[in-house]
C-alpha positions as a printed Julia matrix, in Angstrom:
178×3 Matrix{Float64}:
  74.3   55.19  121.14
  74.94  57.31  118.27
  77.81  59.79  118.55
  77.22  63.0   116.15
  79.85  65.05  114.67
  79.31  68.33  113.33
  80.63  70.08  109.98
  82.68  73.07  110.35
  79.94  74.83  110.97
  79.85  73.78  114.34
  77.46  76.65  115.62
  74.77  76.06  113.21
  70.69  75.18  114.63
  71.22  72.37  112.25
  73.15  70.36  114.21
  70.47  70.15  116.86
  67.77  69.66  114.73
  70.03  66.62  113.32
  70.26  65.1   116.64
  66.68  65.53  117.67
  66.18  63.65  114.19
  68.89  60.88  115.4
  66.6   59.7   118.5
  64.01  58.11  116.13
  66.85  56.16  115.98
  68.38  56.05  119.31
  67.31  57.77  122.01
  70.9   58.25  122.95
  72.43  60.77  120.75
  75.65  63.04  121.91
  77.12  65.26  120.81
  81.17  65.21  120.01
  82.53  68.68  119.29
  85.61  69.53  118.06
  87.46  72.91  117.58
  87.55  72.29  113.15
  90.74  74.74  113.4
  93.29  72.9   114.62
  93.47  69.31  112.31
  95.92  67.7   115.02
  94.6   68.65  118.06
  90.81  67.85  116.32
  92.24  64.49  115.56
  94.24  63.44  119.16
  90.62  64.92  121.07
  88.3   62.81  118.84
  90.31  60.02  119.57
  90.05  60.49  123.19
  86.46  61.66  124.06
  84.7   58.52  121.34
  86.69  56.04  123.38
  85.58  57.37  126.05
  82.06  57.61  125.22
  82.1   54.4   123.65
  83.44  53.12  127.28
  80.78  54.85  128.99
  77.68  53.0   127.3
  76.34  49.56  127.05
  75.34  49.37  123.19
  76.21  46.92  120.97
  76.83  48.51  118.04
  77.39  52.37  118.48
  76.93  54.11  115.56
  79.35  57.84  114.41
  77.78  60.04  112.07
  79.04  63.45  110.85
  78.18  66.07  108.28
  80.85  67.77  105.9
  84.11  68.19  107.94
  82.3   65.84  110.67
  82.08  63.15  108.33
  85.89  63.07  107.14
  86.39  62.7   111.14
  83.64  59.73  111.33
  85.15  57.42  109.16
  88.55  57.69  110.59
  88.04  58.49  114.19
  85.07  55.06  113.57
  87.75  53.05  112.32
  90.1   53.37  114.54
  87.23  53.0   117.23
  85.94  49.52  115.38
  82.81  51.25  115.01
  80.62  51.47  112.55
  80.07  55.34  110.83
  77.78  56.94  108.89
  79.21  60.13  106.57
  76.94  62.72  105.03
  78.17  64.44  102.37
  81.53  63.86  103.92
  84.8   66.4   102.85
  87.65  64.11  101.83
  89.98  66.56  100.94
  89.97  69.47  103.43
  93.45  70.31  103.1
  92.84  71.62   99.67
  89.04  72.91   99.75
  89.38  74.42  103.35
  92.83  76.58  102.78
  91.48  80.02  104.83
  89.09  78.67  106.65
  91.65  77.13  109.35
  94.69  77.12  110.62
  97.08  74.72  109.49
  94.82  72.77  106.02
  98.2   70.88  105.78
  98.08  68.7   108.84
  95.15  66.7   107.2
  97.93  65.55  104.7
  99.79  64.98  107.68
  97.2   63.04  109.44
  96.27  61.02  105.72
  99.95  60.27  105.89
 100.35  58.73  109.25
  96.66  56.96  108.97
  96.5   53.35  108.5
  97.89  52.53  104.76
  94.76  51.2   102.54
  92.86  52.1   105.79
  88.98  51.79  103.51
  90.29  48.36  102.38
  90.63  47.17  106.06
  86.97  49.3   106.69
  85.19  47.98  103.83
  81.61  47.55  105.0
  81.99  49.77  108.27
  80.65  52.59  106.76
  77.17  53.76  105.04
  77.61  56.93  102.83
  74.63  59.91  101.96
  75.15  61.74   99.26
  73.39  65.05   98.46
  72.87  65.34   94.86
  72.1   69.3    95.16
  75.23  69.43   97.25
  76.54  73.11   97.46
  80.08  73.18   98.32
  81.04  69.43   97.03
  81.75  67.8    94.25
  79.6   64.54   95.18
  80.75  62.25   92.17
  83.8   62.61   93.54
  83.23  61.51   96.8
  81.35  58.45   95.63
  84.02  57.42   92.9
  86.32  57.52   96.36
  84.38  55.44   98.24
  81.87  53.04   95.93
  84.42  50.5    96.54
  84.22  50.48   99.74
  81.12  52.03  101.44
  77.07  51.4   100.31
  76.39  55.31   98.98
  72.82  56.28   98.84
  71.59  59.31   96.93
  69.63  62.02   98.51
  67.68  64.14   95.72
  66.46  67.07   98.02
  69.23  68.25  100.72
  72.28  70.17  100.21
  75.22  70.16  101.27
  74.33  70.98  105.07
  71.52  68.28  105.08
  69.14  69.8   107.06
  66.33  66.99  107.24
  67.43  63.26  107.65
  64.24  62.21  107.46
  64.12  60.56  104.16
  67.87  58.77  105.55
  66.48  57.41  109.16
  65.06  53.83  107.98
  68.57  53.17  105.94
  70.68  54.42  109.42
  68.91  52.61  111.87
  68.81  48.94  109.56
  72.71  49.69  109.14
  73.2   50.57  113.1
  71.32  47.1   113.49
């Protein structure tokens, strides 16, 4: 099973196209949506609905995967799952790069704040990172000087920031889901 989180653009075709993609994978691929306006709430239904898909299916080794905003949410919301997560060009710092795009940026300090202390310490290894070098809206060195010490980070020289194809990334997800 591979549970896919969308970026804040949680309307786009993209996100389809990325979980037809996923079932050269897994053939199980669903989707977890989220409102991206409301950090706390986000956070609280996350929680909820990957338990309860994780509950609701027999694999081994489910796998979270999401895209911008999704990916900030995969590596926490996979931690505190046990499970395994995959982040694509993943936004570590909404609550300063997403001030007027949502409501309240400030509760991700909140939520960083209440998280597990030295949370990528305990997660070392849990986590597989793609990076887009022609990344539009991050700063991608940045992102991999954050996680290098924890996470494997592979490059990506094609996709932006929205990563439209994954096919390039499926062999490397699939030999980290197994």
């Amino acid at each position: 099973m591979i549970l896919y989180l969308h970026g804040f653009d949680a309307t786009s075709p993209g996100n389809h196209d990325k979980m037809r993609q996923l079932q050269f994978i897994d053939d199980d691929v669903r989707l977890v949506s989220y409102s991206t306006q409301h950090p706390k709430n986000d956070m609280q239904h996350l929680l909820n609905e990957v338990s309860k898909q994780i509950a609701s299916s027999d694999d081994e080794s489910p796998l979270i995967i999401g895209v911008g905003l999704g990916g900030y949410w995969a590596e926490r919301i996979g931690f505190l799952n046990g499970i395994k997560s995959v982040l694509i060009n993943p936004n570590l710092k909404p609550q300063e790069n997403m001030v007027g795009s949502i409501d309240r940026p400030e509760e991700y300090s909140d939520i960083a704040n209440k998280c597990v202390k030295g949370f990528r310490d305990l997660n070392t290894g849990k986590s597989l990172c793609i990076l887009a070098r022609q990344d539009d809206v991050n700063d991608n060195t940045q992102v991999e000087s954050a996680l290098k010490d924890y996470y494997s980070i592979e490059w990506d020289e094609e996709q932006q920031h929205k990563f439209i194809s994954l096919a390039a990334q499926l062999n490397r997800i699939k030999e980290f889901k197994d």
